[in-house]
C-alpha positions, 0 to 999 in steps of 0.5 A: 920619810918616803912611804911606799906601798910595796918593797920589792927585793931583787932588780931581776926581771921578775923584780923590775917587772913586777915594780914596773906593773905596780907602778905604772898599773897601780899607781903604786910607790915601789921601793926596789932594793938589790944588794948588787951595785946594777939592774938587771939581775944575772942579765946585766950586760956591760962594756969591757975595756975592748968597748965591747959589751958583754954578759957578766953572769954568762950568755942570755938569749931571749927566746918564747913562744908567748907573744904576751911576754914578748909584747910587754918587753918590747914596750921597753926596747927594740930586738935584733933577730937571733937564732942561737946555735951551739956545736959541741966537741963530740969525738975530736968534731963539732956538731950541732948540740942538741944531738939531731939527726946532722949530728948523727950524719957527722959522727957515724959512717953513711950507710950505719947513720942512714940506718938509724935515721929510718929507724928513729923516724919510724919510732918516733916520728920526724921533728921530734924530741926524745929525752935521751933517758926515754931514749935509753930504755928502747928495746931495739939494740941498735937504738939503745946502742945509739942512746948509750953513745949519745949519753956517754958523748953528750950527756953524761960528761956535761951534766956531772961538770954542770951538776956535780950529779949524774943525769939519773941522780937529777929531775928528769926535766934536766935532760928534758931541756936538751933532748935528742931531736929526730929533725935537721933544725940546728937551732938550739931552740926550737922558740917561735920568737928568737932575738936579742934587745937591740941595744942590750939588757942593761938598757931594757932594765932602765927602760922598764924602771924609768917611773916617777913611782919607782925609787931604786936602792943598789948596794942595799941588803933587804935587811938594811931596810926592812925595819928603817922605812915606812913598808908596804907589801914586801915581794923577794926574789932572792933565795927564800932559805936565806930569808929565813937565816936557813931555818930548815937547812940550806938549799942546795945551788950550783954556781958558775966562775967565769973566765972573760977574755977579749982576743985580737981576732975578728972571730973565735969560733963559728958559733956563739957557743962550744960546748965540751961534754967530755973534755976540758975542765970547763963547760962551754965557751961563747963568743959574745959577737955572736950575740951583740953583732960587734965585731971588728978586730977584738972578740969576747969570749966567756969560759964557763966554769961550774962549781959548786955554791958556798953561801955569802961567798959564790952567786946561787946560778942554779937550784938542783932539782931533786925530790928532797930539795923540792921537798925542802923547799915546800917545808920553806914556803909553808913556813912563810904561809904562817910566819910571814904572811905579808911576804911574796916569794918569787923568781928563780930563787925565791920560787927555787925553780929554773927559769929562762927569762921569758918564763920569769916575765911570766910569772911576773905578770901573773902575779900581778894579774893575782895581786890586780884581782885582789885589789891591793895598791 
């Protein structure tokens, strides 16, 4: 029977991460389970009968500002440069998402949209970012008309079909991550370091947990190993209500129902990514051309469709960030201060907090900065 030092559960970047520091910085023998049948957590790509590779759990496009994360990552692959850029379908035209000051040029007449540029460049400033609730509560009238434009066209439509909740009902850091930006940048990013791997996730997973101490265990529940291995440290990434069989009720997720199809066209749309706020049931479409630079006869698209999360039956994509379950969620981790010690909990579902990638590498590496300083194996 193989002895490890730590079980590490969850094959996501902050599982892979994590065992590949232990691992390569410790020397230490690393055991890491998902009950998935693949690496790379919800960044897991993959070919399609097309021969074209695609994301199975939607688009994911790296972007940071840390050059720390961004030169441990390149350690494990190469990058093509990306600048993500999406278009929403705002009364019958497509503009740039988020709502920026081309947008306003394209949905208003001249001389009204010259009008409330000068006035958002004097309130506010140019290249810079207003949450559209902020934005809401201007005492100027022709401000606060804009905001409720901007709300009802942009906002308002997308967030109830992502979250089943209005924008006030959530944290205000939802609608902080897309604001309405006083500037001509189209990019959907404002990120100093904008890529993708060049030759996709799956293979930059491989490349991180390619060590002698790392043994992988796919289709493997935490459970199933737990009581039956000689275990070291346990680190989990999956979701810490159902660690505890929802001890103190369960937390709420949103999840997502993808609609995959590959077309006999050279390219769908003129950007990677549509988003429709007020019509249509889904969110947004992608083309994954856009993303992998494959193109030539056949596209992917990815249909987006949000729905809510029924345990053991839908994947928890999101947690909702509200106050109560926070709240829930910090009754959980003082329970496992007391009950289970031994236990690290991290990641977006362990953590309960959204992550993008970088921000998940992250974390990652700082607690193994926490667990280096310690001295533990």
């Amino acid at each position: 029977m193989t002895a490890y030092d730590w079980l590490i559960v969850g094959a996501g970047f902050t599982g892979a991460v994590l065992a590949e520091r232990l691992a390569s910085q410790r020397d230490a023998r690393v055991l890491l389970v998902d009950r998935r049948d693949h690496i790379g957590g919800n960044a897991y790509d993959m070919r399609n009968e097309a021969g074209l590779l695609y994301h199975k759990y939607g688009p994911h496009i790296f972007h940071t500002n840390s050059r720390p994360v961004f030169d441990y990552l390149s350690q494990f692959t190469s990058w093509t440069p990306y600048e993500h850029r999406v278009l929403g379908l705002i009364k019958d035209r497509l503009v740039p998402i988020p709502f920026n000051l081309t947008s306003l040029s394209l949905l208003f007449p001249k001389a009204e949209a010259d009008r409330l540029t000068s006035l958002l460049i004097d309130k506010y400033g140019l290249e810079t970012s207003v949450p559209i609730l902020d934005l809401k509560t201007s005492s100027d009238a022709a401000l606060n008309d804009l905001a409720a434009f901007i709300y009802e066209n942009v906002f308002y439509g997308y967030t109830t079909k992502q979250w089943g909740l209005t924008p006030e009902q959530l944290s205000p850091s939802v609608t902080a991550r897309i604001p309405v930006r006083i500037s001509y940048d189209d990019r959907y990013f404002p990120d100093s370091i904008q890529c993708m791997p060049s030759a996709g996730y799956t293979a930059l997973f491989e490349r991180i947990l390619n060590h002698k101490n790392i043994d992988v265990a796919l289709n493997t529940d935490f459970k199933d190993v737990r009581h039956r291995m000689r275990l070291g440290r346990v680190i989990y990434t999956g979701a810490i209500d159902e660690f505890f069989d929802y001890k103190l009720g369960a937390l709420p997720y949103r999840s997502l129902d993808f609609d995959f199809q590959t077309q006999r066209q050279n390219r769908h749309q003129l950007v990677c990514t549509v988003n429709y706020p007020t019509s249509q049931k889904f969110t947004r479409i992608t083309e994954m051309g856009h993303l992998t630079q494959e193109w030539g006869g056949q596209t992917t698209l990815i249909i987006e469709y949000p729905q809510e999360h029924v345990p053991n039956k839908t994947e928890p994509y999101y947690p909702i960030p509200r106050e109560e379950n926070n709240a829930r969620h910090n009754r959980y981790l003082e329970f496992a201060r007391n009950e289970t010690p031994d236990v690290i909990f991290a990641g977006r579902l362990g953590d309960y907090k959204y992550y993008n990638m970088d921000q998940a590498v992250a974390r990652a590496l700082s607690i193994f900065s926490r667990i280096a300083e310690s001295g533990q194996a």
